[in-house]
C-alpha positions as CSV (number, residue, x, y, z in Angstrom):
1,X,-61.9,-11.6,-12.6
2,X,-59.7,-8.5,-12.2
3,X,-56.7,-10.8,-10.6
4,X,-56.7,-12.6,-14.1
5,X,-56.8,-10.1,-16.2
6,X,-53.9,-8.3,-14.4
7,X,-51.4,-11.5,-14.4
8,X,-53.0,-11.7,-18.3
9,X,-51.6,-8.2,-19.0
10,X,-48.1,-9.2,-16.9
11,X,-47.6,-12.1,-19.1
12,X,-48.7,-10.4,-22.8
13,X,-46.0,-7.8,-21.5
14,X,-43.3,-9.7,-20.1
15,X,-43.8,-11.8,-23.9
16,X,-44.3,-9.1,-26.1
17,X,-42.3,-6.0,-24.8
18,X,-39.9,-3.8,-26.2
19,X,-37.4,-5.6,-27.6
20,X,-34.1,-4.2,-27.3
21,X,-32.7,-3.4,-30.9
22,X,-29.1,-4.1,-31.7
23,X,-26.3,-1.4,-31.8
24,X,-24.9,-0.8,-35.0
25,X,-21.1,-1.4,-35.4
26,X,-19.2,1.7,-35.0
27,X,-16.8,2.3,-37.8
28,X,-12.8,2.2,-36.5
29,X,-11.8,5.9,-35.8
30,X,-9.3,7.0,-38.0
31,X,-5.9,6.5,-36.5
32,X,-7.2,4.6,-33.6
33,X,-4.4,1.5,-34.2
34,X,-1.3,4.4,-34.1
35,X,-3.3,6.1,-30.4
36,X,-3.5,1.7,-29.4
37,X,0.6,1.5,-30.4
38,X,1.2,4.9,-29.0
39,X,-0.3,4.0,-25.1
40,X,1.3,1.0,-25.4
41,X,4.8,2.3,-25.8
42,X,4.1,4.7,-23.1
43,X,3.4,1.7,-21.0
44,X,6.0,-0.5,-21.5
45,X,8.4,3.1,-21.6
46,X,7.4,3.0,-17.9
47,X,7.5,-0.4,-17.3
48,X,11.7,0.6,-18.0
49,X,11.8,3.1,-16.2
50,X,10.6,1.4,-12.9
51,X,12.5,-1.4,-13.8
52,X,15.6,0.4,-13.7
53,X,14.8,2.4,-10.6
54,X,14.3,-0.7,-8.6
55,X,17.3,-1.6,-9.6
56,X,19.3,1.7,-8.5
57,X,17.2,1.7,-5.2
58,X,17.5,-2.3,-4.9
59,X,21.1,-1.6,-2.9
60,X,19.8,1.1,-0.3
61,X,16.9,-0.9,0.5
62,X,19.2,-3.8,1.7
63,X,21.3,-1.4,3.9
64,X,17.9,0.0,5.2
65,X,17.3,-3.8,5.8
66,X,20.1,-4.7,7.7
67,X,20.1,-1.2,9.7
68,X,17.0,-2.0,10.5
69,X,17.3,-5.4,11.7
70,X,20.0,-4.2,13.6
71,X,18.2,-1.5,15.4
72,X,15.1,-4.1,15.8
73,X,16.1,-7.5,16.7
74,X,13.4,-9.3,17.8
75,X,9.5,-8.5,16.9
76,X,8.4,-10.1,19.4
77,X,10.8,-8.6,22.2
78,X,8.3,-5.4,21.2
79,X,4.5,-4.8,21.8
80,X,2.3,-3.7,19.4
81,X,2.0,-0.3,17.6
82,X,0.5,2.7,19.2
83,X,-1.3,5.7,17.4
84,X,-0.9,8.6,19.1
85,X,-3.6,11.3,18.3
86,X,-0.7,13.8,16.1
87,X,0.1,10.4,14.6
88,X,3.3,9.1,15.9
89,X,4.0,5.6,16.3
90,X,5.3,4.5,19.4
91,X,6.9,0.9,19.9
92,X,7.4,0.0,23.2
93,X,9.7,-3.1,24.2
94,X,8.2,-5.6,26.3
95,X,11.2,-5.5,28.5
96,X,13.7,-2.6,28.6
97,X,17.0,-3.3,27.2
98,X,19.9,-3.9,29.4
99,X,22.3,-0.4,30.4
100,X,25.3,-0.3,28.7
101,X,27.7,0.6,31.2
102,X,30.7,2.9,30.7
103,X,34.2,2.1,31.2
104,X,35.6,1.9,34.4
105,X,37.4,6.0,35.3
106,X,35.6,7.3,32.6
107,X,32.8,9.1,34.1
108,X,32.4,9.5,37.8
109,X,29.4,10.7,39.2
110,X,29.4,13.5,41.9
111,X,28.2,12.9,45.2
112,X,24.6,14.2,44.3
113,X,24.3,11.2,41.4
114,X,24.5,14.4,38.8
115,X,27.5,14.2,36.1
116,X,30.0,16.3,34.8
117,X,30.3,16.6,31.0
């Protein structure tokens, strides 16, 4: 008998519980539209403003581009990035690049292999 009377008093409270009242409508807070108007002037204010940097920057980044791909030619002539621990970034080339080598008289190395500057 208990087991009954226990799902009895489940159902009679899932049925008849609190039921949640409905919030009143909160009046509009004086001046609330010009604060709405005001943020959104702010907003598109900034939206300008980045705008127009973009636009200043937009001619450096392309040198930075094509100094970069000059300096890096090929990603996959490189392996991938290492961390070091005091957070440099090391990227290694699969293959070293090839020696430039100087102009013939230009430097001659002494006897020992060391050079004279």
């Amino acid at each position: 008998m208990k087991p009954l009377a226990k799902s009895l008093s489940l159902v009679v409270t899932l049925l008849f519980g609190p039921v949640q009242a409905e919030e009143p409508a909160t009046p509009p807070v004086a001046g609330q539209n010009e604060i709405e108007e005001g943020l959104d002037l702010l907003g598109t204010g900034a939206q300008r403003l980045l705008e127009h940097l973009f636009k200043e920057m937009e001619p450096a980044l392309e040198d930075l581009g094509a100094g970069l791909g000059a300096v890096v030619d090929n990603l996959d002539s490189y392996h991938a990035p290492e961390f070091l621990p005091n957070g440099d970034i090391l990227l290694r080339r699969k293959t070293p690049p090839p020696r430039a080598t100087p102009p013939e008289g230009t430097i001659t190395p002494n006897d020992d292999g060391s050079l004279d500057i």
